[in-house]
C-alpha positions as CSV (number, residue, x, y, z in Angstrom):
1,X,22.1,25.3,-13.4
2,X,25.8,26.7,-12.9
3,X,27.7,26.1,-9.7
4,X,27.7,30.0,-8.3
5,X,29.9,29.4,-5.2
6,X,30.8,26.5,-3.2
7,X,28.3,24.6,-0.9
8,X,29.2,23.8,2.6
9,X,29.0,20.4,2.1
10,X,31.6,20.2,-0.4
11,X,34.0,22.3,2.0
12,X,33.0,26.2,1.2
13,X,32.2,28.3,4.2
14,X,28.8,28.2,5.8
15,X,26.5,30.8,5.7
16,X,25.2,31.1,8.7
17,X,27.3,31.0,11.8
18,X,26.8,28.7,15.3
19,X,26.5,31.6,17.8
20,X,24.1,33.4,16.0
21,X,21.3,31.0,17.2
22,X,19.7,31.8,20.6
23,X,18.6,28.7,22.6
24,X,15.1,27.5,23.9
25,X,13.7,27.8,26.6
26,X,14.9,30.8,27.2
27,X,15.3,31.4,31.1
28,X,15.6,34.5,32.9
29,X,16.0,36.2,36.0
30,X,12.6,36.4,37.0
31,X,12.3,32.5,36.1
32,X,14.8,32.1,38.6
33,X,13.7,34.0,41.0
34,X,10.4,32.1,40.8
35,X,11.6,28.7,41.0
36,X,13.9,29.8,44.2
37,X,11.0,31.0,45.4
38,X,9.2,27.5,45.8
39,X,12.5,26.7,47.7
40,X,11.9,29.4,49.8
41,X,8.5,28.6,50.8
42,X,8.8,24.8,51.1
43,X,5.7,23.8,49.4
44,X,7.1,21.3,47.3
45,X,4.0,19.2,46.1
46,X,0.3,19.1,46.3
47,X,-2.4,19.4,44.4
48,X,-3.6,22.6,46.2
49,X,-0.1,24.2,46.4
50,X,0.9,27.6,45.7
51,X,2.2,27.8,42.2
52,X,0.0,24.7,41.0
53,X,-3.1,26.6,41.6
54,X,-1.5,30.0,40.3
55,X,-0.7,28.2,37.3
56,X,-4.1,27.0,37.0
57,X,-6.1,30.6,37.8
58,X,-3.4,31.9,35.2
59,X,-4.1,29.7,32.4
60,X,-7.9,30.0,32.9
61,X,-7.9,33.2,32.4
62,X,-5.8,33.3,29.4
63,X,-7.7,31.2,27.4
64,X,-11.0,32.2,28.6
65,X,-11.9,29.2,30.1
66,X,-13.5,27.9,33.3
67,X,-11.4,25.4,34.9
68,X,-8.0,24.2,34.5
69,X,-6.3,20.9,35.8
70,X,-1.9,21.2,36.0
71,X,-0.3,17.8,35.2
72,X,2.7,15.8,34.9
73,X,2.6,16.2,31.0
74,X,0.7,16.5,28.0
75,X,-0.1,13.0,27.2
76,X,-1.5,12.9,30.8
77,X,-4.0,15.8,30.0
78,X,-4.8,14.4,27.1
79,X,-5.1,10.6,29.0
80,X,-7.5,12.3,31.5
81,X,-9.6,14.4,28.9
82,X,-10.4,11.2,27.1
83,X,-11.7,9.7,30.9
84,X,-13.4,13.1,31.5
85,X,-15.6,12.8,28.2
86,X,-16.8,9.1,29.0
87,X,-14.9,7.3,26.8
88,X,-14.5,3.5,27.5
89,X,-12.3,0.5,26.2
90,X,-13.3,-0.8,22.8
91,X,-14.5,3.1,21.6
92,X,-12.7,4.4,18.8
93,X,-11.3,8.2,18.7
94,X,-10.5,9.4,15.5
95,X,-7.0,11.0,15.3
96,X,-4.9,12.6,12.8
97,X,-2.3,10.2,10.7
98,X,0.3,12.8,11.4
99,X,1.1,13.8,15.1
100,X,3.2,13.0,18.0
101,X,2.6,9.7,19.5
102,X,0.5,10.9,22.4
103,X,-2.3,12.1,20.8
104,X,-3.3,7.8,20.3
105,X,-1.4,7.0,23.4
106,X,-3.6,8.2,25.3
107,X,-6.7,6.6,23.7
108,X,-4.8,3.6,23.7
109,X,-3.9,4.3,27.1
110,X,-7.4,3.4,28.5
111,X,-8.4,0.7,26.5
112,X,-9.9,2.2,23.6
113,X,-8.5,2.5,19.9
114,X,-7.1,4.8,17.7
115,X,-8.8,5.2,14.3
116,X,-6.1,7.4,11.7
117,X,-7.6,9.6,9.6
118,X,-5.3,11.3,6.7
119,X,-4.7,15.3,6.7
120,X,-4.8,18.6,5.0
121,X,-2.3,19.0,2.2
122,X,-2.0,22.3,3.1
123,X,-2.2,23.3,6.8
124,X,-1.2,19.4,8.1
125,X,-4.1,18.7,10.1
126,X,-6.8,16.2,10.0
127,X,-8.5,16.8,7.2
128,X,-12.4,17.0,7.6
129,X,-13.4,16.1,4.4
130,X,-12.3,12.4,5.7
131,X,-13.1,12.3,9.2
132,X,-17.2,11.1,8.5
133,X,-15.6,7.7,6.4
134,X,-14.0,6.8,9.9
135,X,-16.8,7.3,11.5
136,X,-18.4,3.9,12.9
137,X,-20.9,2.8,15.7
138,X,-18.0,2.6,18.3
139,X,-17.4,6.1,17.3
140,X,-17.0,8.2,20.4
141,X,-15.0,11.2,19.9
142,X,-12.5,13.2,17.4
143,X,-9.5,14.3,18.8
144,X,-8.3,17.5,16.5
145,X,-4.3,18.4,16.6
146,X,-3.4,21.9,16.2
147,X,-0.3,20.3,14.8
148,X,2.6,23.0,14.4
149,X,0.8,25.6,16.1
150,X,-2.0,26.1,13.8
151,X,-5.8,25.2,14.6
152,X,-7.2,22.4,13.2
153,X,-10.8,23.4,11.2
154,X,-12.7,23.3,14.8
155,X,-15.8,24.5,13.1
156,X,-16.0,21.7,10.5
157,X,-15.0,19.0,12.6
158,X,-17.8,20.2,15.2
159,X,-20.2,20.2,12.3
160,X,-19.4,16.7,12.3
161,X,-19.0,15.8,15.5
162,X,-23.0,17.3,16.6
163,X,-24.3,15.4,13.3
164,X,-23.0,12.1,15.1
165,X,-23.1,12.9,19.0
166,X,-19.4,12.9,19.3
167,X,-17.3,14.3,22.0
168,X,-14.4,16.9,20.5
169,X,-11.4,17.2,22.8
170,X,-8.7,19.2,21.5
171,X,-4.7,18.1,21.5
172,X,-3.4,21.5,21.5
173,X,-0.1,20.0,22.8
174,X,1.5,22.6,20.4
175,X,-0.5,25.9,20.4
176,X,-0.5,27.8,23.1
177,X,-2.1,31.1,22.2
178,X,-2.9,30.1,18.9
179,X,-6.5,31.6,17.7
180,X,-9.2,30.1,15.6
181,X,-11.8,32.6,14.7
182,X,-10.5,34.8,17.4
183,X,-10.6,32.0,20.5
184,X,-7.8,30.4,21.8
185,X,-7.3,27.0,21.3
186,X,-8.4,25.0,23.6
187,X,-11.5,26.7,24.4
188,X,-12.9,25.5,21.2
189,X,-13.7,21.8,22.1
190,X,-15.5,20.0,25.7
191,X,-12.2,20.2,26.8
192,X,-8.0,19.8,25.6
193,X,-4.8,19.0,26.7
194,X,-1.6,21.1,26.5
195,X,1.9,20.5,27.3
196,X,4.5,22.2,29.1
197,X,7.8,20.2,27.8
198,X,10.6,22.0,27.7
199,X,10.2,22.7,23.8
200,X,6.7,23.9,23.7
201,X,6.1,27.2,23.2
202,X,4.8,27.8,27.0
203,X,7.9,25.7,28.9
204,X,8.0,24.0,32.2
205,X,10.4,21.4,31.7
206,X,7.4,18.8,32.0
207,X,4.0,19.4,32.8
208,X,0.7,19.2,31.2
209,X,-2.5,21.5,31.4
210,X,-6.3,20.3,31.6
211,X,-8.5,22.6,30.6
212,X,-12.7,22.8,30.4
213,X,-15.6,24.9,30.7
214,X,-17.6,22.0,31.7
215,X,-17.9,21.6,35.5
216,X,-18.9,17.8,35.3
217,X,-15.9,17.0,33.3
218,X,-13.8,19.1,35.8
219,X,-14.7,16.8,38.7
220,X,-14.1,13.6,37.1
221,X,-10.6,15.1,35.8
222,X,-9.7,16.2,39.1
223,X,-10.3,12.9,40.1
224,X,-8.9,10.8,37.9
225,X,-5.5,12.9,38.0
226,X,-5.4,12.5,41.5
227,X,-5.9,8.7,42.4
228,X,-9.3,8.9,42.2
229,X,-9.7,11.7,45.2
230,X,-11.7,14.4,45.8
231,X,-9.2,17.7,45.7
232,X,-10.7,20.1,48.1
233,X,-10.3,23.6,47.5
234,X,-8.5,25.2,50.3
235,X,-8.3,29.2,51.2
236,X,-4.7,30.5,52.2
237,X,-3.8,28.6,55.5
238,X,-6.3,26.6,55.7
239,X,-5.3,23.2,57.4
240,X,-6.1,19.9,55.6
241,X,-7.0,16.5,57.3
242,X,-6.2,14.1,54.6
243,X,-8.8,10.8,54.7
244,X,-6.8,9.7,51.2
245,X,-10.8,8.1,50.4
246,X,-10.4,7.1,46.3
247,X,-13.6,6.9,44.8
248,X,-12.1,5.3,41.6
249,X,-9.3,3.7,40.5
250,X,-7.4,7.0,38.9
251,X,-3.8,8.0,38.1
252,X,-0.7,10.0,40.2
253,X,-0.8,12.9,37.4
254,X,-0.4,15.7,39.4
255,X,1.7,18.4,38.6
256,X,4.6,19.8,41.3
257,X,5.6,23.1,42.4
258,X,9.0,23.9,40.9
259,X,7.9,23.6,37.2
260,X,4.4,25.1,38.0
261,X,6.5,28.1,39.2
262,X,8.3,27.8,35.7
263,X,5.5,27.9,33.8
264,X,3.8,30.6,35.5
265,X,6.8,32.9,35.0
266,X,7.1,32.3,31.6
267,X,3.8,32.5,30.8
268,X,4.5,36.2,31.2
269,X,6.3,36.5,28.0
270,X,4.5,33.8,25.8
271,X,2.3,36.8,24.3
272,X,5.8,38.4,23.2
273,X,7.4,35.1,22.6
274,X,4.6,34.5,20.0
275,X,5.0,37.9,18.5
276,X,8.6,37.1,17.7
277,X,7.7,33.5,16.1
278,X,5.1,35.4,13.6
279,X,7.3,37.8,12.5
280,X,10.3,35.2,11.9
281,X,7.4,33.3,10.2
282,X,6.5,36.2,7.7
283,X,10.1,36.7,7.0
284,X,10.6,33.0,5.8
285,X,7.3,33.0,4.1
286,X,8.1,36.1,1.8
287,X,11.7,34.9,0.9
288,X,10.8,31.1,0.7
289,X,7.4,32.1,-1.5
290,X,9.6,33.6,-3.9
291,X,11.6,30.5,-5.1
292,X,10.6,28.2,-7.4
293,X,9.8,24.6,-5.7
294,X,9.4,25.7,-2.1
295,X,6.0,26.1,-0.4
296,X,6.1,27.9,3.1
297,X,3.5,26.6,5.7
298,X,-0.4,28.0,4.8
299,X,-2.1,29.8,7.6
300,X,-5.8,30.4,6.7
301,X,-6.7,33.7,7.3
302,X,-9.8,32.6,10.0
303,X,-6.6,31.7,12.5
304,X,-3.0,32.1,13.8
305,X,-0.2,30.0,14.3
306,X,2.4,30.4,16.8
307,X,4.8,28.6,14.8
308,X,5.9,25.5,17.4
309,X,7.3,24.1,14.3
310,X,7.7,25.7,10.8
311,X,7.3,23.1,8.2
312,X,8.4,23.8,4.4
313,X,7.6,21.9,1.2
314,X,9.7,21.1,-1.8
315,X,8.2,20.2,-5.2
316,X,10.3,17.8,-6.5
317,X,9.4,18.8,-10.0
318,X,9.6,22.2,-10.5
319,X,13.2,21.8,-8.9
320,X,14.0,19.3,-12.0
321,X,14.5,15.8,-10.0
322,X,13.0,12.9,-11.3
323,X,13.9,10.6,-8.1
324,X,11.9,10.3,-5.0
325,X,11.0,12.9,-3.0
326,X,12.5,12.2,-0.1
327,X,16.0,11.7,-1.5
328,X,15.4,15.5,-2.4
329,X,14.3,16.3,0.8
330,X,17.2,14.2,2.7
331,X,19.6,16.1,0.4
332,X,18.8,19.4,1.0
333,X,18.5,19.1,4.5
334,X,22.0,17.9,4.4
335,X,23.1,21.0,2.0
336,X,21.1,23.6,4.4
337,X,22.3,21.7,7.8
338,X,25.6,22.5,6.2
339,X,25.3,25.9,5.9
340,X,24.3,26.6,9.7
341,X,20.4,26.4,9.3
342,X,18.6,24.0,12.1
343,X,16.7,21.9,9.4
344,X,15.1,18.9,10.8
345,X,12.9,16.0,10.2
346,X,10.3,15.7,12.9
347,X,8.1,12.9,12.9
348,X,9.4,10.1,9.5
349,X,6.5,8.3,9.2
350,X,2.5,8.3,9.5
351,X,1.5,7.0,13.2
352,X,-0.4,3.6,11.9
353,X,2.8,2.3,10.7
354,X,4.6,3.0,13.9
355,X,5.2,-1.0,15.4
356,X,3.3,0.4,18.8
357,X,0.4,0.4,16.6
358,X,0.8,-2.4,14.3
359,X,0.8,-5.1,17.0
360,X,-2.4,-7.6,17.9
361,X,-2.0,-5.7,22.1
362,X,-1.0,-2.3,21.4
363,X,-2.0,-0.8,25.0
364,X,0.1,-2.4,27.6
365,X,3.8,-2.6,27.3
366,X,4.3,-6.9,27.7
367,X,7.4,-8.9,27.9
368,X,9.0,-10.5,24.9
369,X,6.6,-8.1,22.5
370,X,9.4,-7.9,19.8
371,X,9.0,-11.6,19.1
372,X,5.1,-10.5,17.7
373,X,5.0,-10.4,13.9
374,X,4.0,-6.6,12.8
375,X,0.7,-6.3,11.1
376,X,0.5,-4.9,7.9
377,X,-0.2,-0.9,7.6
378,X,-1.5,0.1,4.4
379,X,-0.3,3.8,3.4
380,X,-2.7,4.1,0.3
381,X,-5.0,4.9,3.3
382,X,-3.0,7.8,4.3
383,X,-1.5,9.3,0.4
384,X,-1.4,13.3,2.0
385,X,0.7,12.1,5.0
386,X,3.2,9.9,3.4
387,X,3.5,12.8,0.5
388,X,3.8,15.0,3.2
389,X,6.6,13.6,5.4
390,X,8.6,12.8,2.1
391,X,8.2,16.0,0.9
392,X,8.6,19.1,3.5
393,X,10.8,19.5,6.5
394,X,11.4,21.7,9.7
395,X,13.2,25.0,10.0
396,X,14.4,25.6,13.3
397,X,15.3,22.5,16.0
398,X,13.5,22.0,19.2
399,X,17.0,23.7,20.9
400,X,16.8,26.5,18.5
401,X,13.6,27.4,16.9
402,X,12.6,30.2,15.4
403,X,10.1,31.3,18.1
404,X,13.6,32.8,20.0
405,X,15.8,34.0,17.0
406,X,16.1,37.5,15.5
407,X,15.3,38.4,12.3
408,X,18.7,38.6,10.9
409,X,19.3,35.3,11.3
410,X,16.0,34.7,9.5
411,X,17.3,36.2,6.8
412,X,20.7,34.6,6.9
413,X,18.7,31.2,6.7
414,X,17.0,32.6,3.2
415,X,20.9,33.2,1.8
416,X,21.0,29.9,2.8
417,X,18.0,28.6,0.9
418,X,19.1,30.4,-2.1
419,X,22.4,29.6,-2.6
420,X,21.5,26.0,-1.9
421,X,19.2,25.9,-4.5
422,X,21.6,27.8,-7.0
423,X,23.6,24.9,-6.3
424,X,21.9,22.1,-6.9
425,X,23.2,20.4,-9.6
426,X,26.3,20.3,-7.3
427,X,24.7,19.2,-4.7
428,X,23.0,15.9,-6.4
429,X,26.6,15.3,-8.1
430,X,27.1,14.0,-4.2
431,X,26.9,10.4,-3.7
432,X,23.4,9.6,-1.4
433,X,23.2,8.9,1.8
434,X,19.9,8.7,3.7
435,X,19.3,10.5,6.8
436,X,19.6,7.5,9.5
437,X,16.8,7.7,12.7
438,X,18.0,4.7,14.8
């Protein structure tokens, strides 16, 4: 393959240029406004405060769902659904291999354990073909990720979940308005957890979101989040005598008022925000499909992504290297990072050989824990993962991702892509160097 024009990393000029990105979240006036409203008020905390409840109502009634818990994040939702559904120390939740941390945090969180189950070549989920060979007699629920902003395959995994009387709670940490079957995620399971991070599609800063249709699991969340008290539901000006009575030992997970009124304003826009994320996705799936050795990210056609993350393969092959795949991968990503485009690793390896994982007391933090010896992981347990995660990276940084950009610059990233790959014998002429995570 001829050298065409000179790559950015060897010193030509980029193709894409700094400004053009737009940066997430994206604040506005009326976000503002909100937020200086709280100020305003002086309701600055409580779980029965103005813009916590409003928050609350507001998400119910996007999703279609009954009830609706705000939080201090999205590994305390998820925390709390796993307490809502009954689970208890020494049960196993089946997760997926590939996902952020807190989806087995918070099993590991309350005592009980984490059981990896590999994924979907194709859409990155778990995959359930694998789930039922986890399965054991301490088997107690499956916790599905809607990892990128795609569903998982809810109605599979529920198949299997009513075979065994499991409990199906839903990390749609990543997904907000995402549809499987025409339902919103996280209406899809006995209940889920969202968050409100500042790079999630629906941004608070921090925050998480409980939701359920189930009233029983309601209560006990409200509980738990809330130091084990009973939150009493208050009508405008009503006056409350606190007794501060815990009827169980639960957590401080409430939410707070300035990034419920955050969330609430920009909940607003997530319908248009999404919008723009799918039509930036089907403008890097029609220019990436059409060169050779790069697979876009597969949406089945039962369900929508809202494109949190846009993941994109490279076949190591059909591009003509004969090393390993992730010395491809940490090339281009190098070559394209060069030429203005926000490409990213997110996430380097599979969760079970993360050392949180891999020790004998995984669940509470403990002095002196570095002196433990690591136990062995054993990645022929999880081929689709590793494959994965060497093979594919992210378009589009957690600053700058593609759910805010225009189309041109969608566009400029493909000229990017192309004259990357017109350039690749060039570009392996370079001495390697690994991309470097510590």
């Amino acid at each position: 393959m001829a050298t065409v024009e000179k790559l950015a990393v060897h010193g030509g000029p980029a193709t894409v240029k700094a400004r053009d990105h737009a940066s997430w979240p994206d604040i506005t006036d009326d976000d503002r406004a909100e937020v200086l409203a709280v100020l305003d008020r002086g309701i600055l905390c409580g779980a029965e405060s103005p813009a916590i409840t409003g928050l609350e109502g507001d998400w119910a009634d996007y999703l279609g769902v009954e009830h609706c818990i705000a939080m201090s994040s999205g590994t305390a939702a998820l925390h709390t659904a796993i307490v809502s559904v009954g689970i208890r120390p020494g049960d196993e939740v089946i997760v997926p291999a590939y996902t952020y941390i807190s989806t087995a945090a918070a099993v590991a969180h309350h005592g009980a354990v984490p059981v990896f189950c590999d994924i979907d070549e194709r859409t990155f989920n778990i995959d359930p073909a694998r789930i039922e060979e986890r399965i054991t007699d301490r088997t107690a629920a499956i916790m599905p990720v809607h990892v990128h902003g795609l569903p998982a395959d809810m109605e599979a995994i529920r198949a299997i979940a009513d075979r065994h009387g499991l409990a199906v709670i839903e990390d749609a940490a990543q997904s907000h308005g995402a549809t499987y079957k025409g339902r919103k995620t996280g209406s899809l399971g006995e209940c889920a957890g969202f968050s409100l991070n500042a790079t999630k599609n629906l941004s608070a800063g921090e925050g998480g979101l409980f939701v359920t249709d189930d009233p029983k699991l309601f209560d006990i969340a409200r509980r738990f989040s809330n130091r084990g008290e009973d939150v009493p539901n208050l009508r405008p000006g009503e006056f409350r005598i606190d007794s501060y009575v815990s009827h169980g030992l639960g957590w401080n997970y409430r939410s707070q008022e300035l990034p419920a009124a955050l969330a609430r304003s920009q909940l607003r826009r997530l319908d248009y925000y999404t919008e723009n994320a799918q039509r930036n996705g089907a403008i890097l799936d029609e220019g990436l499909s059409a060169l050779t050795g790069v697979t876009p990210p597969y949406v089945p056609p039962d369900r929508t992504s809202v494109y949190y993350k846009y993941r994109v393969s490279i076949d190591a092959d059909a591009l003509g290297f004969d090393g390993p795949a992730a010395e491809l991968r940490d090339r281009l990503i190098r070559a394209l990072r060069a030429e203005g485009v926000e490409a990213l690793l997110w996430q380097v390896e599979p969760l079970p050989a993360y050392p949180a994982f891999r020790r004998k007391l995984y669940g509470p933090w403990y002095p002196n824990q570095d002196d433990e010896p690591l136990l062995d992981w054993d990645p022929a347990q999880y081929p689709v993962t590793v494959r994965v995660l060497d093979s594919s990276f992210i378009i589009g940084s957690e600053q700058r991702p593609i759910i805010i950009q225009d189309g041109a610059l969608m566009r400029d990233y493909l000229a990017a892509f192309e004259k990357v790959l017109r350039n690749l014998d060039a570009l392996l002429e370079l001495p390697f160097e690994p991309l470097r995570f510590d």
